[in-house]
Backbone as JSON Lines, residues from 0, in Angstrom:
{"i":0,"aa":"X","n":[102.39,85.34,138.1],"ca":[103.38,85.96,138.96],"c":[103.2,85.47,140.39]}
{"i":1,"aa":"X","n":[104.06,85.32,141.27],"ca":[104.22,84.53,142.61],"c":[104.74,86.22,143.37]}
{"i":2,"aa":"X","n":[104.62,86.19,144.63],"ca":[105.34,87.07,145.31],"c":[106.78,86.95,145.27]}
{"i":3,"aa":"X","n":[107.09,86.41,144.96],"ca":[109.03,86.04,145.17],"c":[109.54,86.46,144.17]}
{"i":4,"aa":"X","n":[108.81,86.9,143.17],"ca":[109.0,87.25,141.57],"c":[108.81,88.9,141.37]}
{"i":5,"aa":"X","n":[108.52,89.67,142.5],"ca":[108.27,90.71,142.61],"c":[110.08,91.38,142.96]}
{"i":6,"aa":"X","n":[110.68,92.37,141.68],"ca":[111.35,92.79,142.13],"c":[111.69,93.41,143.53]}
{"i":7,"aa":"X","n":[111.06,94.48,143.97],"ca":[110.47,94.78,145.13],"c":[109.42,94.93,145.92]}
{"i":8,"aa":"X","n":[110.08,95.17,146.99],"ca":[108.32,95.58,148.1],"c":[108.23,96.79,147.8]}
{"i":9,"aa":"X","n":[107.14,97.3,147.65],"ca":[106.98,98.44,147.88],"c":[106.57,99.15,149.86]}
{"i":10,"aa":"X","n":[107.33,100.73,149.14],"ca":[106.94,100.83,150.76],"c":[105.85,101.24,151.0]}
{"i":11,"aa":"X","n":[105.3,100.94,152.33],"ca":[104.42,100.81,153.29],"c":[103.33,99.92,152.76]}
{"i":12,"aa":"X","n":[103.2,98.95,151.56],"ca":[102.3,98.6,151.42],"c":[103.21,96.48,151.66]}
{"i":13,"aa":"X","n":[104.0,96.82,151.62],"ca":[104.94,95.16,152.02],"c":[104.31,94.58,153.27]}
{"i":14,"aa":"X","n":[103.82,95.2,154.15],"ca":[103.13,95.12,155.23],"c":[102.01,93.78,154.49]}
{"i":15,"aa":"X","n":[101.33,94.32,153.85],"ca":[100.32,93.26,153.38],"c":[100.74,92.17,152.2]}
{"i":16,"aa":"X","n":[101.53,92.55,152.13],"ca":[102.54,91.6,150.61],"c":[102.69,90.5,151.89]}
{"i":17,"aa":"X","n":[103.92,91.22,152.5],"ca":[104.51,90.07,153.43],"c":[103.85,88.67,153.98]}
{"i":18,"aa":"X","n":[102.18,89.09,154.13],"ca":[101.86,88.48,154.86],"c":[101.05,87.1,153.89]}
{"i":19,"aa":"X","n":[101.13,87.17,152.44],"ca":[100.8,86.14,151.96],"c":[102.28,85.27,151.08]}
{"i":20,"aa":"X","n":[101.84,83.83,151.09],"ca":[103.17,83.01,151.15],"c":[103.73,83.4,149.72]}
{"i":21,"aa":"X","n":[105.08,83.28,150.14],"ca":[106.18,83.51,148.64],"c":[105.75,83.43,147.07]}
{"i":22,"aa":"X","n":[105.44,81.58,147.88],"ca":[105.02,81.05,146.12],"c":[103.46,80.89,145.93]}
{"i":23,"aa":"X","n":[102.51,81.92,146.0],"ca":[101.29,81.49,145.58],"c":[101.65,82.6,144.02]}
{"i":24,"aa":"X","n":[100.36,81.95,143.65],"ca":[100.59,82.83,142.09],"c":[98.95,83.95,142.51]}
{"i":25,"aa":"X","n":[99.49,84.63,141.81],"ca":[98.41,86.07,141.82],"c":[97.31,85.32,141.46]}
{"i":26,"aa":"X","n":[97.25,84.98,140.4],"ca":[95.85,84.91,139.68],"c":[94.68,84.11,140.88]}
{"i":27,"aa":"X","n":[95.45,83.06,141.18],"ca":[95.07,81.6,142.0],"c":[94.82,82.34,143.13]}
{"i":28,"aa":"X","n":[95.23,83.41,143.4],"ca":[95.32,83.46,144.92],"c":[94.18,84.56,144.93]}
{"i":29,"aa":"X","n":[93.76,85.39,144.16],"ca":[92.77,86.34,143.61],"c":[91.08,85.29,143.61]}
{"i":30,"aa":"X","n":[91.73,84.36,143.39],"ca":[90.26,83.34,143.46],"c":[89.8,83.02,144.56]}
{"i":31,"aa":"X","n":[90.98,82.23,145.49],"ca":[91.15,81.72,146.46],"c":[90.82,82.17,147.53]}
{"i":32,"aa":"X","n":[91.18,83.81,147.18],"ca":[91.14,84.54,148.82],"c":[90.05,85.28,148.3]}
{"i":33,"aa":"X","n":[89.01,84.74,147.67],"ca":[87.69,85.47,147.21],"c":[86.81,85.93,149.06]}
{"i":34,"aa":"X","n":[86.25,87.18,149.0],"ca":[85.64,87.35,149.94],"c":[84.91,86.46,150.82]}
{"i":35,"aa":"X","n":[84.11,85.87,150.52],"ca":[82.8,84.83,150.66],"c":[84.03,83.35,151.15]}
{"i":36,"aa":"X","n":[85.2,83.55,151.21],"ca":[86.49,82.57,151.59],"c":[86.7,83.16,152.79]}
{"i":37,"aa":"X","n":[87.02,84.28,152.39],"ca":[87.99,84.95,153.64],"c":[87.08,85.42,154.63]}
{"i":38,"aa":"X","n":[85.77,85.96,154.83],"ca":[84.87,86.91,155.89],"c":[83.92,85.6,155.73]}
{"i":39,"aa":"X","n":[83.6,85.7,157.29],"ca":[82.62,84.34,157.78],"c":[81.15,85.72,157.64]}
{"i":40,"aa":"X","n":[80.27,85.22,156.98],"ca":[78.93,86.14,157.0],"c":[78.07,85.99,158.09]}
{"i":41,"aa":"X","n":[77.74,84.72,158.77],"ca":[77.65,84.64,159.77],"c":[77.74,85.21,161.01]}
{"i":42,"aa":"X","n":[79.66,85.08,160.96],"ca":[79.93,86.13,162.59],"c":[79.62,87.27,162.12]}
{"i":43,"aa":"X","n":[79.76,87.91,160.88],"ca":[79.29,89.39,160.99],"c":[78.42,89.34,161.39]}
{"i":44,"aa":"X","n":[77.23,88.88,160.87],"ca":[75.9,89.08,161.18],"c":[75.69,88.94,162.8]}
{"i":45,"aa":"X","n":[75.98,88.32,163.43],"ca":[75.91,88.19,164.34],"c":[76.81,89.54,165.7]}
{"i":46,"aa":"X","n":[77.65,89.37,165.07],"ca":[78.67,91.14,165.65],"c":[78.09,92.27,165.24]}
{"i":47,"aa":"X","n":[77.12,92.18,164.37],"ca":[76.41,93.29,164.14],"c":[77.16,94.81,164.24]}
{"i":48,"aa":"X","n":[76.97,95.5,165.04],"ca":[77.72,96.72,165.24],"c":[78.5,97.03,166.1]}
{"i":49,"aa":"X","n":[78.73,95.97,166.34],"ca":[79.47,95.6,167.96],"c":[81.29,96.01,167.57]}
{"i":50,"aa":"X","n":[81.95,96.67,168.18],"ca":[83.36,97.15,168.2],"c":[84.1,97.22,169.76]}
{"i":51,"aa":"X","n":[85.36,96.18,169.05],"ca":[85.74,96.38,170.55],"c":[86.76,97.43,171.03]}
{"i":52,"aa":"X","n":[86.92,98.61,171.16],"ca":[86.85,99.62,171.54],"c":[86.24,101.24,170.71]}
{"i":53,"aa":"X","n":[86.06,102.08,171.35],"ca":[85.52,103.21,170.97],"c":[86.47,103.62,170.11]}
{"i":54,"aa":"X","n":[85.33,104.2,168.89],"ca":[85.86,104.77,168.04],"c":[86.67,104.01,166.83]}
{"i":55,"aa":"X","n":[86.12,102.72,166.97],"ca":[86.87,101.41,165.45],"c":[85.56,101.59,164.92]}
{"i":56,"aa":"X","n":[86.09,100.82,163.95],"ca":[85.32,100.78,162.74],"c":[84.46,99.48,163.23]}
{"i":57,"aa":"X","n":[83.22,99.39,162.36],"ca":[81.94,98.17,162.81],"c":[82.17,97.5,161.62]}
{"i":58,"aa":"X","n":[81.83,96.57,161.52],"ca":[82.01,95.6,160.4],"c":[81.65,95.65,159.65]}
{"i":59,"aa":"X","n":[80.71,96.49,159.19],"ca":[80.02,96.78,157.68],"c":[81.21,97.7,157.58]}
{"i":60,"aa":"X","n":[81.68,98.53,157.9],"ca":[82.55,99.76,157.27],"c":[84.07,99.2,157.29]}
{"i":61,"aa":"X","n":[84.31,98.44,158.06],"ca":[85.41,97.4,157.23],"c":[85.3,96.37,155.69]}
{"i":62,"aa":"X","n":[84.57,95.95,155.52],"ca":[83.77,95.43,154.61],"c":[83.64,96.33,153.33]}
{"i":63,"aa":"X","n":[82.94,97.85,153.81],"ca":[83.04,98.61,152.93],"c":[84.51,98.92,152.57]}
{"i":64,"aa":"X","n":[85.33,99.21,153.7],"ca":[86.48,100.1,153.32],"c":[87.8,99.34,152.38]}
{"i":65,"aa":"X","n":[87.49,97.56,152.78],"ca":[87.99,96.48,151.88],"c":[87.26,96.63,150.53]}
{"i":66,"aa":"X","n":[86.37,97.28,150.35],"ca":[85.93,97.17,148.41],"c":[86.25,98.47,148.4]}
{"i":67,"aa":"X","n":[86.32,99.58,148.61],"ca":[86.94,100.87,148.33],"c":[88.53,100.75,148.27]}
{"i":68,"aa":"X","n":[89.16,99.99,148.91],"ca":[90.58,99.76,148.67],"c":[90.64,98.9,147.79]}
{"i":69,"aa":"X","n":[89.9,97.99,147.46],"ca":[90.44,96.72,146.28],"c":[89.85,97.71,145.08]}
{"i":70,"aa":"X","n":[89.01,98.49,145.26],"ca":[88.3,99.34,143.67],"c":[89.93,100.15,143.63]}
{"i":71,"aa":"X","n":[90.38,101.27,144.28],"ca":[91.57,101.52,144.1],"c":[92.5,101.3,143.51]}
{"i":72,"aa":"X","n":[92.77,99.97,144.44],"ca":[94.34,99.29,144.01],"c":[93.95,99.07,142.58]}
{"i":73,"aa":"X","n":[92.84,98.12,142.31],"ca":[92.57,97.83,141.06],"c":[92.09,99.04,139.61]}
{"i":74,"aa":"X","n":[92.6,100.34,140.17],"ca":[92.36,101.31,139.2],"c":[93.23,101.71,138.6]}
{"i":75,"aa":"X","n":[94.34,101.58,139.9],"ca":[96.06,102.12,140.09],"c":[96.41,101.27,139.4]}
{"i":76,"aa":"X","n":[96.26,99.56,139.31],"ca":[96.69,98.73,138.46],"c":[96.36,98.87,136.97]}
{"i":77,"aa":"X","n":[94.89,99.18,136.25],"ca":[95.18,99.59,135.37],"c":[95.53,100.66,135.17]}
{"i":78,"aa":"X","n":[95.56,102.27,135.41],"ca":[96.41,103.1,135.14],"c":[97.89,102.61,135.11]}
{"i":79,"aa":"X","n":[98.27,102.06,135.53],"ca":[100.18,101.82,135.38],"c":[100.09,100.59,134.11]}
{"i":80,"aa":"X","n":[99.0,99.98,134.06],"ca":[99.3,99.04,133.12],"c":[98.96,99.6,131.71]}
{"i":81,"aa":"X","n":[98.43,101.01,131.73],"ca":[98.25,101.64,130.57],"c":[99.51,102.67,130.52]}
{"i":82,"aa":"X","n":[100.41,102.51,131.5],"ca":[101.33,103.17,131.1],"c":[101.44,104.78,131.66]}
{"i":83,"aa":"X","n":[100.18,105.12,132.5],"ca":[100.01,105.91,133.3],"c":[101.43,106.56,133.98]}
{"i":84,"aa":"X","n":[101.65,107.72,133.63],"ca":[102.92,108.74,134.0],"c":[102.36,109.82,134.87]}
{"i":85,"aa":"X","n":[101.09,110.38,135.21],"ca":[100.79,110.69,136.55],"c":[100.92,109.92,137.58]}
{"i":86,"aa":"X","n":[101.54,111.01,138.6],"ca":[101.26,110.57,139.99],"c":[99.65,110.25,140.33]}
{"i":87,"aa":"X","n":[99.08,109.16,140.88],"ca":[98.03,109.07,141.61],"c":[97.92,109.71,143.83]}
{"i":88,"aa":"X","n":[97.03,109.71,143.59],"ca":[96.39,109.88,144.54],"c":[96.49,109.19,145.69]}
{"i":89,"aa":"X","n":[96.57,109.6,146.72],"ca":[96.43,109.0,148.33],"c":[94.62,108.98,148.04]}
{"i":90,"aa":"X","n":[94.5,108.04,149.52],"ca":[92.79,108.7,149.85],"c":[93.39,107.95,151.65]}
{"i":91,"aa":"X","n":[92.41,109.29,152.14],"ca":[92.25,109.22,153.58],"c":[90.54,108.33,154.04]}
{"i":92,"aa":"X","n":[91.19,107.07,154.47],"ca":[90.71,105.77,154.79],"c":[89.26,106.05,155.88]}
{"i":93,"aa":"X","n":[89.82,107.19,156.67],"ca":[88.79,107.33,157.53],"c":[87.85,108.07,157.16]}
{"i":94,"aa":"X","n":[87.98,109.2,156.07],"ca":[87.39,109.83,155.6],"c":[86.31,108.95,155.08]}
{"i":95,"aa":"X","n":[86.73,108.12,153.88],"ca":[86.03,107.6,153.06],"c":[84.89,106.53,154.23]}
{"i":96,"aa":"X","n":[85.61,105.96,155.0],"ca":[84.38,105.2,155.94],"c":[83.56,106.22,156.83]}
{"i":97,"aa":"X","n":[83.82,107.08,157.03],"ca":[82.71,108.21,157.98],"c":[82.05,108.63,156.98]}
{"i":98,"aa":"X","n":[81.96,108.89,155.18],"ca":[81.2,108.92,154.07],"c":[80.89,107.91,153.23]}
{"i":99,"aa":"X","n":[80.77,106.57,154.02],"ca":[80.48,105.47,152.93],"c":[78.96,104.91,152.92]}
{"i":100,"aa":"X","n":[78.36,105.33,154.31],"ca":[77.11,104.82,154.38],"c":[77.16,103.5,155.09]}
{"i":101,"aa":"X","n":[78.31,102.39,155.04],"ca":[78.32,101.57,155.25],"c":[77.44,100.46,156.55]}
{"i":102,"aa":"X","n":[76.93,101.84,157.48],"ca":[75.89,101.28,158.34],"c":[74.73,101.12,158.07]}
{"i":103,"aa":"X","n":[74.07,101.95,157.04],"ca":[72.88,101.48,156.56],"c":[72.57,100.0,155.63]}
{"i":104,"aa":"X","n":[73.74,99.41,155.37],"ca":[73.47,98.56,154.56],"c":[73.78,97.14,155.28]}
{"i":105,"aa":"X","n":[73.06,96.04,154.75],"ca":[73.17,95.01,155.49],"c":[74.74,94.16,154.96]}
{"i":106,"aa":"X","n":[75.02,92.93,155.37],"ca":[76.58,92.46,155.76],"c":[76.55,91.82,154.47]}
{"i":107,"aa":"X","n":[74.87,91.37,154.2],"ca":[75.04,90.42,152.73],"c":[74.88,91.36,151.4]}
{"i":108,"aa":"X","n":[74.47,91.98,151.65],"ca":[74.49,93.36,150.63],"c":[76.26,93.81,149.79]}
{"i":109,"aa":"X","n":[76.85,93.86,151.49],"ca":[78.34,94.08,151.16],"c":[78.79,92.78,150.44]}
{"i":110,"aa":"X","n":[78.49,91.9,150.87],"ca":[79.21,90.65,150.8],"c":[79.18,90.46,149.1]}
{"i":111,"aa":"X","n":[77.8,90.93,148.66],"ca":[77.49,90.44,147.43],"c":[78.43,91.8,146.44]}
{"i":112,"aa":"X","n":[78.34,92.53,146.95],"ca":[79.24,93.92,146.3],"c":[80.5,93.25,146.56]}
{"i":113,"aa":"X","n":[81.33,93.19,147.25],"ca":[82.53,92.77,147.3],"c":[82.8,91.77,146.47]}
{"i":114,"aa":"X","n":[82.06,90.62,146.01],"ca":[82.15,89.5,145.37],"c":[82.3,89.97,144.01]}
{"i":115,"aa":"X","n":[81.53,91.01,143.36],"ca":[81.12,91.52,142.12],"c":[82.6,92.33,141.8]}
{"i":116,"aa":"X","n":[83.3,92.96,142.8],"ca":[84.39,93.92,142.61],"c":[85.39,92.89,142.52]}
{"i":117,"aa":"X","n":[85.66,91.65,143.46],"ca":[86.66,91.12,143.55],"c":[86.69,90.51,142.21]}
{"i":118,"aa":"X","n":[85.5,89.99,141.36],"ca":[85.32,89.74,139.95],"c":[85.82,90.17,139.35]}
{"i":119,"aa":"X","n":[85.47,91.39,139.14],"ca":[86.26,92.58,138.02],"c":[87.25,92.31,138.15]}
{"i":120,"aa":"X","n":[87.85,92.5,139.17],"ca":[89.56,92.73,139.76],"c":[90.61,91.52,139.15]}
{"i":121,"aa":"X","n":[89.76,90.23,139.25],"ca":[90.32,89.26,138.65],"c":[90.14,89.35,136.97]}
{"i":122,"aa":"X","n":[89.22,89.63,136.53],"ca":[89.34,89.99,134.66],"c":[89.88,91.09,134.48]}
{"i":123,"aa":"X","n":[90.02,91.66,135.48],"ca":[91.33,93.11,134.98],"c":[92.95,92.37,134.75]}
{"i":124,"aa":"X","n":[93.07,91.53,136.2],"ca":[94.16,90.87,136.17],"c":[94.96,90.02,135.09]}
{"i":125,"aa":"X","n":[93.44,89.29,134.94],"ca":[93.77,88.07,133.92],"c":[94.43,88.67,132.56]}
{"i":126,"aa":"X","n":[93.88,89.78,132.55],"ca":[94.11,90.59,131.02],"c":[95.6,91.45,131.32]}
{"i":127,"aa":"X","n":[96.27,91.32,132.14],"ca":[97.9,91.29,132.08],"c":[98.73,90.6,131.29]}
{"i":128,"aa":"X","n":[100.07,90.73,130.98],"ca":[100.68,89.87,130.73],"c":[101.84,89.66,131.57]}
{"i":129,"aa":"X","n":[102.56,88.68,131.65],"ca":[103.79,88.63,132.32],"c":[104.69,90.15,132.64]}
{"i":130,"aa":"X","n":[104.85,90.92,131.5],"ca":[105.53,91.93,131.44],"c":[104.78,93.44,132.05]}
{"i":131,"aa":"X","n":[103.67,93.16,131.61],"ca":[102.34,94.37,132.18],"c":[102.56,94.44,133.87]}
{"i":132,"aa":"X","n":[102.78,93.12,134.35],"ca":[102.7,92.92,136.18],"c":[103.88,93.55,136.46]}
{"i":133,"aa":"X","n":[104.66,93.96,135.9],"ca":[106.13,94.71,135.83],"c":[106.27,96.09,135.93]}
{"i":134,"aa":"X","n":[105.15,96.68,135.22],"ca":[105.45,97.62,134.78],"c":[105.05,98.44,136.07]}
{"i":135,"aa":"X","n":[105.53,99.71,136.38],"ca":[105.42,100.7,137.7],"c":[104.88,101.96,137.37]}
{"i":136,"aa":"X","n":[104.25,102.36,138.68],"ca":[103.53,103.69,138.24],"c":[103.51,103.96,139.74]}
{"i":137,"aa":"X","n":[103.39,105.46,140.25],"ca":[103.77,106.14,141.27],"c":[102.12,106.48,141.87]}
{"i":138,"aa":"X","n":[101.94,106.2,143.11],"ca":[100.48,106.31,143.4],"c":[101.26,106.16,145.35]}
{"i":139,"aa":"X","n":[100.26,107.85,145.77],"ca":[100.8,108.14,147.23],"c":[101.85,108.46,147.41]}
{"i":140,"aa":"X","n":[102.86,109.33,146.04],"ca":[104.16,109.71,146.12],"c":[105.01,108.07,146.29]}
{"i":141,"aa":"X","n":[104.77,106.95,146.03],"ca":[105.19,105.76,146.55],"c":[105.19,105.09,144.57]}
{"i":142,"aa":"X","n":[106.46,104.45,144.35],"ca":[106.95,103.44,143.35],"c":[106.13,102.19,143.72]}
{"i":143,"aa":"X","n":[105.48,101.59,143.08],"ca":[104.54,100.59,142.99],"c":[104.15,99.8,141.81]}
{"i":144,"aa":"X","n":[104.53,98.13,141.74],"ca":[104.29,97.63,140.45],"c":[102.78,97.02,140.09]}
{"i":145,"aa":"X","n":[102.06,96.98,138.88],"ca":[101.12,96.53,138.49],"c":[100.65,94.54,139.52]}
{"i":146,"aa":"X","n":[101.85,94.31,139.44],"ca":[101.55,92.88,140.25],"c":[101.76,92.8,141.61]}
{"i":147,"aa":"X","n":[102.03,93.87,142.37],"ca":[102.06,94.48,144.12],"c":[101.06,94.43,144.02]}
{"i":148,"aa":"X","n":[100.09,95.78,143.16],"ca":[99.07,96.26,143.78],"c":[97.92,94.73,143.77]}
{"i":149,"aa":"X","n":[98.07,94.0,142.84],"ca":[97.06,92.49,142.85],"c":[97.44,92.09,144.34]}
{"i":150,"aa":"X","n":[98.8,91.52,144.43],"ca":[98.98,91.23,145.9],"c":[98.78,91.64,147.2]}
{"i":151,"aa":"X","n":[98.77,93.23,146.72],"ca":[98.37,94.28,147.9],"c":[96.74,93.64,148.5]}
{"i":152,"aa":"X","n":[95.9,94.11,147.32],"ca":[94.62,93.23,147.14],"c":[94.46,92.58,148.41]}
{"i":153,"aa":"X","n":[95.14,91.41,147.88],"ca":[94.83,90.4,148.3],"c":[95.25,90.25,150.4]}
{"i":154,"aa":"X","n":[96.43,90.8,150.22],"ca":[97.12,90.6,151.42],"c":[95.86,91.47,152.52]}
{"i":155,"aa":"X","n":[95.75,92.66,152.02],"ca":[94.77,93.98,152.76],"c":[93.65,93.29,153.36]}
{"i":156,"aa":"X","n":[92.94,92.38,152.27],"ca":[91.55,91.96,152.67],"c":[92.17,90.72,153.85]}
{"i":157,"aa":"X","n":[92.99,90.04,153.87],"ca":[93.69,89.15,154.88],"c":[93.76,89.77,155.82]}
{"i":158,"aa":"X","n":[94.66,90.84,156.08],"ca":[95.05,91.75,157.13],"c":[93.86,92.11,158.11]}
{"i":159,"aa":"X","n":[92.36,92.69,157.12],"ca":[91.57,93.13,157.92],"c":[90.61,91.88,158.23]}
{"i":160,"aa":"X","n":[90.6,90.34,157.53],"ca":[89.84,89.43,158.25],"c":[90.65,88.94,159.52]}
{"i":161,"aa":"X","n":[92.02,89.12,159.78],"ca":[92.96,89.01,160.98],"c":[92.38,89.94,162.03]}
{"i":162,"aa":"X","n":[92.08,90.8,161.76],"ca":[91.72,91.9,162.69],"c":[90.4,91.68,163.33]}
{"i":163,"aa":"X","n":[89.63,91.12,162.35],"ca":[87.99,90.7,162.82],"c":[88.44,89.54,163.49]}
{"i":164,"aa":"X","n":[89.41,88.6,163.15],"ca":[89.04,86.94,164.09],"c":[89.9,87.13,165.24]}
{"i":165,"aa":"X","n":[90.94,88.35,165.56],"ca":[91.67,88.64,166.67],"c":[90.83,89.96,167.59]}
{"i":166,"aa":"X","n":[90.46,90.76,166.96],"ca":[89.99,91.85,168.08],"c":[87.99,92.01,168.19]}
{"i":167,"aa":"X","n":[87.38,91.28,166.67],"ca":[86.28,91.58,166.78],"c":[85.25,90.49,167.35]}
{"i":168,"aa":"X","n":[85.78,89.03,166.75],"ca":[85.06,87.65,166.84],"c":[85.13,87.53,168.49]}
{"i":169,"aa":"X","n":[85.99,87.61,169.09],"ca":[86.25,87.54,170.71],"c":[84.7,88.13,171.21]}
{"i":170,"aa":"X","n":[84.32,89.16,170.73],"ca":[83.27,89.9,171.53],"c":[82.16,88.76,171.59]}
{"i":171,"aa":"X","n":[82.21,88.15,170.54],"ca":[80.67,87.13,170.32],"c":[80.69,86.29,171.32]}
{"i":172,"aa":"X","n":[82.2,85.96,172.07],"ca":[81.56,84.7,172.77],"c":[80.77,85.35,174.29]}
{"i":173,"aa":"X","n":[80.77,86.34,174.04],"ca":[80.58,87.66,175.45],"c":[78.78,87.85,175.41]}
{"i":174,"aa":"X","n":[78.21,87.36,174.17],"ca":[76.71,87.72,173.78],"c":[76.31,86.16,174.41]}
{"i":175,"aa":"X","n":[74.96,86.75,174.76],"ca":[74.08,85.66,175.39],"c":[72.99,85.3,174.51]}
């Protein structure tokens, strides 16, 4: 499945659809935009806990809050691909990072957790079929298809390495 092949956007989550190109295909792009691709381990390590303004999130708890959203999406995907007729669940983002721990743990710790989830996520995927990426299930009071939420995935973890190389990486050149 390609993004262009997606009947619709869903709302509020097109935001992160949008931002990856038309014609990549899910699967490819699930590989591609593997963590250890997209987050330099390095500058984290080096930004350490550093935030550029009060009250953001530090880079381990982005990190974290990108594998708590890809565990999600990727739960919501199989519930709808099993045909799932409950409504799912919201979760409040800040909540979950002020209870994730995410400061005690080091950047490669995450890095290696994220790698292991983004795994799964792709043998959940793979085990779709053309028609399965179709199928819809309601999660956040919001209409949402089995092959969004892969793209969602994917786009989210983009969105928040945009955010680290625009508002967080700047701080490093400021360290001596």
């Amino acid at each position: 499945m390609k993004v262009n092949e997606l009947p619709y956007q869903p709302e509020f989550f097109d935001r992160y659809i949008n931002g990856i190109p038309s014609d990549l295909n899910l699967l490819v792009s699930l590989e591609d935009f593997c963590p250890t691709k997209i987050f330099d381990l390095d500058k984290l390590e080096e930004l350490g806990d550093a935030v550029y303004a009060p009250g953001k999130w530090i880079g381990k708890e982005i990190l974290q809050h990108c594998i708590d959203t890809e565990r999600i999406m990727a739960y919501r995907a199989l519930c709808f691909s099993r045909k799932e007729k409950a409504s799912l669940p919201g979760f409040d983002e800040n909540i979950y990072a002020a209870n994730s721990l995410a400061h005690q743990r080091s950047y490669s710790d995450l890095m290696e957790e994220f790698e292991c989830v983004r795994k799964s996520t792709i043998y959940l995927f793979r085990s779709f079929s053309e028609e399965t990426l179709l199928q819809e299930g309601i999660a956040n009071g919001k209409n949402i298809l089995v092959g969004a939420l892969g793209f969602v995935i994917i786009g989210h973890a983009l969105h928040h390495q945009w955010i680290l190389e625009e508002r967080y990486y700047p701080l490093l050149s400021g360290k001596a």
